[in-house]
C-alpha positions in Angstrom: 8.9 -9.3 25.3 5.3 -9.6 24.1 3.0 -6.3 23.2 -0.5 -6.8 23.1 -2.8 -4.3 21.3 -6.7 -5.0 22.7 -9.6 -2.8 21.2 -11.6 -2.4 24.8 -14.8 0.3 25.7 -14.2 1.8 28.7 -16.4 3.1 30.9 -16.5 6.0 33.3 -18.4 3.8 36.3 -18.8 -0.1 36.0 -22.5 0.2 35.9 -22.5 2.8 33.2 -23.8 1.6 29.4 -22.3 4.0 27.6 -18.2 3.8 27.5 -15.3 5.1 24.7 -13.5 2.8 22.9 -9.7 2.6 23.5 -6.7 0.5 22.7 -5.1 -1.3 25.1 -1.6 -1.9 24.6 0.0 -4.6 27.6 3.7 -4.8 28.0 4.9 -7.0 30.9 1.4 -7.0 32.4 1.3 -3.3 32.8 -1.5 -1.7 30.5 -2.1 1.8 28.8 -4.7 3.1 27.3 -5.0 5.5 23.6 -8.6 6.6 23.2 -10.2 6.9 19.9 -12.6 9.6 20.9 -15.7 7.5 20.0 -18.8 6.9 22.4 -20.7 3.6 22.0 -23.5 1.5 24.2 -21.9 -1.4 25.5 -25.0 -4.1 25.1 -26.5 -2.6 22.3 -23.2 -2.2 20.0 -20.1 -3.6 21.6 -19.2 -7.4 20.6 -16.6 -9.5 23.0 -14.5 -9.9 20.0 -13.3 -6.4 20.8 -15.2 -4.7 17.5 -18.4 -3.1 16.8 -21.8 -4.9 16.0 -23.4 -5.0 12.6 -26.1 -3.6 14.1 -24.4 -0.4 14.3 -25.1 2.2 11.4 -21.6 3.1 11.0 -20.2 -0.1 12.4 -17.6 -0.4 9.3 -16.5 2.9 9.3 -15.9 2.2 13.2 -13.9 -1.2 12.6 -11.5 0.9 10.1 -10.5 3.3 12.5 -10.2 0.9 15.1 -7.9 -1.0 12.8 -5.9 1.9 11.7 -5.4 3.2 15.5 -3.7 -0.5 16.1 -1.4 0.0 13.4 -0.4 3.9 14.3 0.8 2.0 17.7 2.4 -0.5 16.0 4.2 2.0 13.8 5.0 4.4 16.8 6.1 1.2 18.5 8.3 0.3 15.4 9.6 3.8 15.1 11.0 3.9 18.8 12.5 0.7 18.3 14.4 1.6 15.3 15.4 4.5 16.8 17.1 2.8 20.0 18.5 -0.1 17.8 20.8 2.6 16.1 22.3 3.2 19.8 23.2 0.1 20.4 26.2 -1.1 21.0 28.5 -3.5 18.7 28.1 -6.7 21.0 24.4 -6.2 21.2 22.7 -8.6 19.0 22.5 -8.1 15.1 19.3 -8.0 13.6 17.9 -11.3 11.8 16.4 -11.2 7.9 12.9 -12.5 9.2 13.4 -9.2 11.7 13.9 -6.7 8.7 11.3 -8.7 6.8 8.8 -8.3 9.4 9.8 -4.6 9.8 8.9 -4.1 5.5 6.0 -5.7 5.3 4.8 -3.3 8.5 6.4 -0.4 6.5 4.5 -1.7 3.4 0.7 -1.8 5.9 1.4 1.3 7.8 1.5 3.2 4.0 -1.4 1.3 2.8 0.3 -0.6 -0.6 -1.7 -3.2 0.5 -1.0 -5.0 -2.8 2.7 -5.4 -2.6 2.1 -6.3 1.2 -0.2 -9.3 0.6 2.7 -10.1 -2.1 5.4 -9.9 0.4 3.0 -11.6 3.2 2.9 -14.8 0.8 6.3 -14.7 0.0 6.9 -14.4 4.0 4.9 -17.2 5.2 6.6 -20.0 2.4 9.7 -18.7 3.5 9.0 -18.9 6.8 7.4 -22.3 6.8 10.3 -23.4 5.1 13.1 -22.0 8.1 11.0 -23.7 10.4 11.3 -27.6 8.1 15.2 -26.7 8.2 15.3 -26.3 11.8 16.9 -22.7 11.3 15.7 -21.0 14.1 17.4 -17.5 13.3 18.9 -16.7 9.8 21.1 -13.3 9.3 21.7 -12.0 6.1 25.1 -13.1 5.7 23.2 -16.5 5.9 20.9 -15.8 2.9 22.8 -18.1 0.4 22.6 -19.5 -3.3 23.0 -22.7 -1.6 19.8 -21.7 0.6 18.1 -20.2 -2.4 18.2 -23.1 -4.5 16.6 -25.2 -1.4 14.1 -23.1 -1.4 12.9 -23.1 -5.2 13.6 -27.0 -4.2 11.2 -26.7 -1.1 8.6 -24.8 -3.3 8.3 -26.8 -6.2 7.8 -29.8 -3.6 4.5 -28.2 -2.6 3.1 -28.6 -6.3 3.8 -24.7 -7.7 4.5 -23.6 -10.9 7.7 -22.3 -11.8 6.6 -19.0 -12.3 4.7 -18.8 -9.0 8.3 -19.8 -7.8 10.1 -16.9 -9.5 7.7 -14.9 -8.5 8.4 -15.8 -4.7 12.1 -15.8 -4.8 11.9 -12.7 -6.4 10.2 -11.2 -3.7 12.7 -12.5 -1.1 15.3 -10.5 -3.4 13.6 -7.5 -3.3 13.8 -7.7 0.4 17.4 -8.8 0.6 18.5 -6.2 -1.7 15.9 -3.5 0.0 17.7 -4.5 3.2 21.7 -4.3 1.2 20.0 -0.6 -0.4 19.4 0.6 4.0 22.8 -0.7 4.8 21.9 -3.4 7.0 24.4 -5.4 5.5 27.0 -5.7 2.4 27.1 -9.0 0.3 30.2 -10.4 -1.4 27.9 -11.9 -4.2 24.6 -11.7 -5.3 22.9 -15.2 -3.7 20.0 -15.2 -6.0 22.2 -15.9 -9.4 21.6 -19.4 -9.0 18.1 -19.6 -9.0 16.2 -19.5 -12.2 14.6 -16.4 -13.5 13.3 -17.0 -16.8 9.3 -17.5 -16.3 7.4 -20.2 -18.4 4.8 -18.4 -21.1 1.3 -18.8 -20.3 -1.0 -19.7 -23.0 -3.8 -16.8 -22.9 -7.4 -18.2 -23.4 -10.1 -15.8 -25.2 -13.5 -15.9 -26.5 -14.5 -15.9 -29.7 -17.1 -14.2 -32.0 -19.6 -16.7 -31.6 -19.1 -17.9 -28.3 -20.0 -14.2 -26.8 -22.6 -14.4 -29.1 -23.8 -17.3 -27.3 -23.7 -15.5 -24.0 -26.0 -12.7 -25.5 -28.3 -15.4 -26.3 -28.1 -17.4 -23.3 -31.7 -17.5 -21.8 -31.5 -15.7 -18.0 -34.2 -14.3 -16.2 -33.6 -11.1 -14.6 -34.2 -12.4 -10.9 -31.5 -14.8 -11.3 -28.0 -12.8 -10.2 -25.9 -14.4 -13.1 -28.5 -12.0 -15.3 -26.3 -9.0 -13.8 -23.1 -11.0 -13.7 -23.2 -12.0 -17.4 -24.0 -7.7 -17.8 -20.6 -6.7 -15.9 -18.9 -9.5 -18.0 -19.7 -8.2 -21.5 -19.6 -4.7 -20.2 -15.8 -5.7 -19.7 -15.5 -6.9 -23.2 -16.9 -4.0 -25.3 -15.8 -1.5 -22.7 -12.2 -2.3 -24.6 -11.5 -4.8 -21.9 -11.6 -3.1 -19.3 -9.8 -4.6 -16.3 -11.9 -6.2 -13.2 -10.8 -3.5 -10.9 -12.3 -0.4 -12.9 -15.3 -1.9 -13.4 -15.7 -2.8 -9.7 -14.5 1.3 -8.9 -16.6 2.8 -11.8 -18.3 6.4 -10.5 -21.4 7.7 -12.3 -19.3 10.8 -12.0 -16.9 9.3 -14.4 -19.3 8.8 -17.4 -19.0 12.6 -18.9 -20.5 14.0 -22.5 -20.4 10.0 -24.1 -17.6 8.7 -22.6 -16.1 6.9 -19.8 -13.4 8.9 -18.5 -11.5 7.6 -15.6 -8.0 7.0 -14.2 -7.4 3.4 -13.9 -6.8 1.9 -11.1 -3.7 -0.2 -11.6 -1.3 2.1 -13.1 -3.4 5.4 -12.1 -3.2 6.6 -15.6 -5.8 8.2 -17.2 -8.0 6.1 -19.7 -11.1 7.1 -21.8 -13.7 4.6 -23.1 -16.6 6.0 -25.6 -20.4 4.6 -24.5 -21.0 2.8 -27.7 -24.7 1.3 -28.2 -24.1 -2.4 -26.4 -22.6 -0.7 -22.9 -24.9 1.6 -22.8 -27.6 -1.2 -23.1 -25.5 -2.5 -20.1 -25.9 0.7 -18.2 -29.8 1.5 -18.6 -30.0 -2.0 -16.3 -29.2 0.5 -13.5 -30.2 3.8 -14.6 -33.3 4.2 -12.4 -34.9 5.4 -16.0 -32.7 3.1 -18.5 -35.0 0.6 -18.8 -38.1 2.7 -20.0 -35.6 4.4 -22.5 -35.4 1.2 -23.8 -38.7 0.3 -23.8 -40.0 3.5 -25.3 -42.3 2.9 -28.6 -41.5 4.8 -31.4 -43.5 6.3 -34.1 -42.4 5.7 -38.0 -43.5 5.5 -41.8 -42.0 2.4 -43.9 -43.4 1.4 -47.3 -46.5 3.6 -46.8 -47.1 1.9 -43.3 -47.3 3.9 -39.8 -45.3 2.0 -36.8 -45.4 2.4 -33.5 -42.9 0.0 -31.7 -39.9 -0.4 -29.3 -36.5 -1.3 -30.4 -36.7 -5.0 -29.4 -39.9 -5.2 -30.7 -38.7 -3.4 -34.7 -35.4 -5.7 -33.7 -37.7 -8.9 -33.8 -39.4 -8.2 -36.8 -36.5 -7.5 -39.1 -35.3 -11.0 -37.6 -38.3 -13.0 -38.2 -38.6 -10.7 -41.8 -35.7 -12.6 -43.1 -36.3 -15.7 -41.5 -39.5 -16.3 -43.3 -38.1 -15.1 -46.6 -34.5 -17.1 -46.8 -35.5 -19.6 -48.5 -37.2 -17.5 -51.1 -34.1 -15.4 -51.1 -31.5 -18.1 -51.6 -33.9 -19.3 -54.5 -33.8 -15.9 -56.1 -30.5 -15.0 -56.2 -29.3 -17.6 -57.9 -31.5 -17.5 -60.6 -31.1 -15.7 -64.3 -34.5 -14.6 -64.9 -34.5 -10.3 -64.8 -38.3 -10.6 -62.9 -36.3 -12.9 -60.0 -33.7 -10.8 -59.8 -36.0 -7.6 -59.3 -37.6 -9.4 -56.8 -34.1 -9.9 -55.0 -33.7 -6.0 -55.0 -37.0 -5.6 -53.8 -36.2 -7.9 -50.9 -33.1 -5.7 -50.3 -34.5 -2.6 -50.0 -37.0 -3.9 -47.6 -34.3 -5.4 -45.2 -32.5 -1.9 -46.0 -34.9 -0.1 -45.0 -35.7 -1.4 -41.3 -32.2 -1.5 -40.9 -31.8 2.3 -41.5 -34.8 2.2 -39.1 -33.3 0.2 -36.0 -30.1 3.0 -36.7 -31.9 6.1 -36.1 -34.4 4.3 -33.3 -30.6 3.0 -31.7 -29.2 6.7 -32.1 -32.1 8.5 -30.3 -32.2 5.5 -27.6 -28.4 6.6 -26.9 -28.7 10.2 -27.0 -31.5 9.9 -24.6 -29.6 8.0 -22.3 -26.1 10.1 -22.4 -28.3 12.4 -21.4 -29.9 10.9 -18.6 -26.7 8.9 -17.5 -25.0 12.9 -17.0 -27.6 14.2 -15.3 -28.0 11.3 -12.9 -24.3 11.5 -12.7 -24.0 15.2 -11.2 -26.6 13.9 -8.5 -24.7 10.7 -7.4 -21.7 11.4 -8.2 -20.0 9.0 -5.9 -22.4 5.8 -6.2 -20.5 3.0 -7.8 -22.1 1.8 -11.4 -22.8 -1.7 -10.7 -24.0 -2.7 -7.3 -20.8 -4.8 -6.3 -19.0 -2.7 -4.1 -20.8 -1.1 -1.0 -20.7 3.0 -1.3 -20.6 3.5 1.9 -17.1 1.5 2.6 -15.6 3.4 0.0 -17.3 7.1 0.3 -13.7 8.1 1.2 -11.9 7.4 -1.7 -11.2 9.0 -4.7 -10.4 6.3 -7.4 -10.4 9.1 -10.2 -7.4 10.5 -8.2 -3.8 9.9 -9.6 -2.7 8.6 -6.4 -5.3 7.0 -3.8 -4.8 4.7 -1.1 -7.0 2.5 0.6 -7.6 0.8 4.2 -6.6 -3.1 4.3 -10.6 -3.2 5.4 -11.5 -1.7 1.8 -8.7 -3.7 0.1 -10.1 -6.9 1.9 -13.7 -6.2 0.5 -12.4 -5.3 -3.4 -10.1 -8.7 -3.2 -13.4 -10.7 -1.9 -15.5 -9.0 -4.6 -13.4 -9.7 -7.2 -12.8 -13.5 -6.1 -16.9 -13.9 -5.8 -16.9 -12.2 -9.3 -15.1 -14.6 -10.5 -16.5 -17.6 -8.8 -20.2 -16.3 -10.4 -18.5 -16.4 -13.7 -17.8 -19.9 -13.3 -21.8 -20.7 -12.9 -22.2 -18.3 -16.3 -19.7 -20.1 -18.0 -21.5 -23.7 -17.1 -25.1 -21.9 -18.2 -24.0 -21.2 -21.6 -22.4 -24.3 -21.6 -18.6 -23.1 -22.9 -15.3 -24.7 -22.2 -13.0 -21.8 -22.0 -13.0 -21.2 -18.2 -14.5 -17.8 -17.8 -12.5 -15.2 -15.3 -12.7 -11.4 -15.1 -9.6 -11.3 -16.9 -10.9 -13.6 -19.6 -13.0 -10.2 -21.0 -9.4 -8.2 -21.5 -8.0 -11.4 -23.2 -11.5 -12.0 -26.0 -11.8 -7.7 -26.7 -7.4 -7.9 -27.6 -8.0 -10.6 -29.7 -11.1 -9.3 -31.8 -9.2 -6.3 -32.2 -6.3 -7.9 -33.6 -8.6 -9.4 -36.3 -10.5 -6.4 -36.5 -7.5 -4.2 -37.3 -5.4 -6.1 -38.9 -3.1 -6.3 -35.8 -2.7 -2.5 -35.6 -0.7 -2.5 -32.4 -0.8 1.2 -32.1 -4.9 1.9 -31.6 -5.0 -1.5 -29.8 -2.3 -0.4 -27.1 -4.7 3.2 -26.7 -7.6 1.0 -26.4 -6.3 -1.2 -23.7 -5.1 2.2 -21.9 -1.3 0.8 -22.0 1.2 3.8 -21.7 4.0 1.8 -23.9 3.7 0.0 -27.2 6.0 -2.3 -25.7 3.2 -3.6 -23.4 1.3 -4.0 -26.0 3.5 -6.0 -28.2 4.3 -8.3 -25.2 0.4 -8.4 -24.1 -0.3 -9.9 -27.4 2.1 -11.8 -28.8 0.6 -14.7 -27.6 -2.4 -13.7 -29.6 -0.6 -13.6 -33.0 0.1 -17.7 -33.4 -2.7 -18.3 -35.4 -1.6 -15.2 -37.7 1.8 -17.0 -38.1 0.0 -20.4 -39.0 -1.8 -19.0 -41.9 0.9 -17.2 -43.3 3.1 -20.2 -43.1 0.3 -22.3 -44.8 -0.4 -19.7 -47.5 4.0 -20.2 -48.0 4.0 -23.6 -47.6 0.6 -23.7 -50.2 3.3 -22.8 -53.1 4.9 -25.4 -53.2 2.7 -28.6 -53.0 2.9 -28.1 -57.0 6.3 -28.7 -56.8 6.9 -31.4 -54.4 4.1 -33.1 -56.3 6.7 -33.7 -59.1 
């Protein structure tokens, strides 16, 4: 028998504009009504699709609790069904796999791990899809077979997957099967997913390197054009030690304390800490109401008897075009033996010395300035997201520095769309500086593991603290794929020792 939950306004008289919005739940033609308590004009807010109108200033937080009053009834609904099912008797029918499916992923809704339940829901629908090309109209658990099993690797593999996006859907099926085994809903002779394989396929990881993220500092982009700010977030991920897409969409100005970024992350809730070094703090002053006169700020100095007064780009610019116009007399200098050329190649070092130990004291007082003004405009907005991706509104709820937070399936709809336009605008960036490694959010975590394994001289330890991993192990397995070209030079450097031989 069919249940029907309808979001409805009702309304004291017919005529009246004003009404409170309810849930209808219809069973067998007869209707009852659950009230949420929330008054609303009818032709000013009210849509036929039975949700509120944009137009409406709280018209998302209104759709949310809609949406969570439907499932409450469906869980209550759930809940007295389970009860009753354990009073039946013997004869009475069993209950199917899809039913127990069904019954987890509501489980999986109604507590709001709204990751695992878009896993599961995937996982559901090929399975599902696949029943229905069998013809098997109702399948119990004593039916879930290896003969099954392996017909549907067979089935999925047929639809053009990979054989890890295989695994990883058969694995999910297991999980059920054995969640369902765990409940006691039933007791299997043998394991029916021994025959299906297991063993994922490595994937190559792509990165970026040194001079290609040069190249995307360089790339020309005016500021009105929004791949300006996406190309920001994108090496903000990079020299904020790769942090992952779904920080950096959840960042608080709260969260930047005294230099650092300190925050719990949001995948594995464990706490992280990220210092503001001079490039993401660059990246930060874009949306520091007061960043970008910080940077522009001119500065008073003395140099080789001269007074200065200049920004950062602007002393930046000079020291560039100083050595531009003098490497050729440089390189002509330096490799000549007479003792006036090579004073002259001292004197040409102490001048580049010199602004340099300018632009470091002009780039330590920009950044004190702005950890200063990045705190203080922190304790006033202390729950406005860094970058303007996310809308703070949606999200005013929710404590992502928490060690345990949980979100709506509206809020985890709206990080999931942001992150896939995210990605889609890194596409366009990647085209602009005219690169082949396809850019992706994840791309960022890839390019800052691998400088750091040159960097460091693969020091697994500080690059598993930078990455915010809780076990070397991680690490090791994060970057192993990283470590190929490390095995190629060694091997040539071997090999190298012997070409004298083999030459005899």
């Amino acid at each position: 028998m069919k249940i029907t939950y309808k979001p409805c306004l009702k309304t004291k008289h017919s005529g009246d504009t004003v009404g409170i919005i309810n849930i209808r739940r219809t069973e067998n033609r007869q209707s009852k009504y659950f009230s949420l308590g929330i008054s609303l004009n009818k032709k000013k807010y009210w849509l036929k699709s039975g949700s509120v109108s944009s137009t409406h200033p709280d018209y998302k937080e209104i759709n949310i609790k809609i949406e969570e009053k439907i499932n409450e009834l469906k869980l209550m609904e759930f809940t007295d069904n389970a009860i009753m099912s354990v009073r039946v008797l013997e004869d009475e029918v069993e209950e199917t796999f899809i039913d127990f499916f069904n019954s987890q992923l509501l489980h999986l809704q109604t507590r709001k791990e709204l990751g695992s339940y878009k896993a599961h829901k995937t996982s559901y629908l090929h399975f599902t899809n696949f029943l229905e090309l069998k013809r098997i109209k109702k399948i119990h658990f004593k039916d879930i077979t290896s003969s099954l099993m392996r017909d549907f690797e067979t089935y999925l593999l047929g639809l053009g997957l990979s054989a890890n996006s295989c695994i990883k859907y058969i694995k999910t099926i297991s999980n059920v099967f054995n969640k369902g085994v765990v409940l006691e809903k039933y007791t299997p002779d043998k394991n029916p997913f021994l025959a299906v394989n297991k063993i994922t396929t490595p994937v190559a990881k792509k990165t970026l390197g040194k001079l290609e993220i040069e190249l995307i500092f360089k790339t020309s982009i005016s500021k009105d054009n929004p791949l300006y700010h996406y190309r920001n977030y994108f090496l903000f991920q990079i020299f904020a030690q790769g942090l992952r897409v779904s920080d950096l969409l959840t960042l608080r100005w709260s969260n930047l304390v005294s230099g650092e970024i300190i925050f719990n992350q949001f995948k594995t809730k464990t706490p992280h800490k990220i210092k503001l070094n001079y490039i993401i703090l660059l990246r930060l002053a874009e949306y520091l109401p007061t960043g970008n006169d910080v940077i522009n700020s001119k500065y008073t100095f003395d140099l080789n008897n001269k007074k200065y007064l200049m920004s950062y780009s602007e002393i930046e610019n000079h020291y560039n075009k100083l050595q531009k116009d003098n490497i050729s007399i440089y390189l002509k200098l330096i490799n000549s033996n007479k003792e006036e050329d090579k004073i002259k190649v001292e004197e040409l070092e102490r001048l580049y010395k010199s602004w340099l130990n300018v632009m470091d004291e002009i780039r330590d007082k920009i950044s004190s300035i702005l950890i200063l003004q990045i705190a203080v405009y922190g304790k006033a907005n202390p729950k406005k997201f860094i970058f303007p991706i996310l809308d703070d509104k949606i999200f005013s709820d929710v404590l992502f520095n928490a060690q345990k937070h949980t979100l709506t399936k509206y809020q985890y709809n709206q990080l999931s769309s942001k992150t896939a336009y995210y990605n889609k605008q890194l596409k366009k960036l990647q085209a602009l500086c005219n690169i082949d490694t396809v850019f992706t959010s994840h791309l960022a975590r890839h390019s800052y593991t691998n400088l750091m394994i040159e960097t460091t001289n693969k020091d697994i330890y500080t690059i598993s603290k930078s990455l915010g991993h809780s076990t070397l192990s991680t690490t090791e397995h994060y970057v192993n794929d990283f470590l190929y070209q490390r095995i190629y030079e060694s091997n040539d450097a071997m090999n190298q020792t012997f070409l004298t031989v083999n030459s005899n």
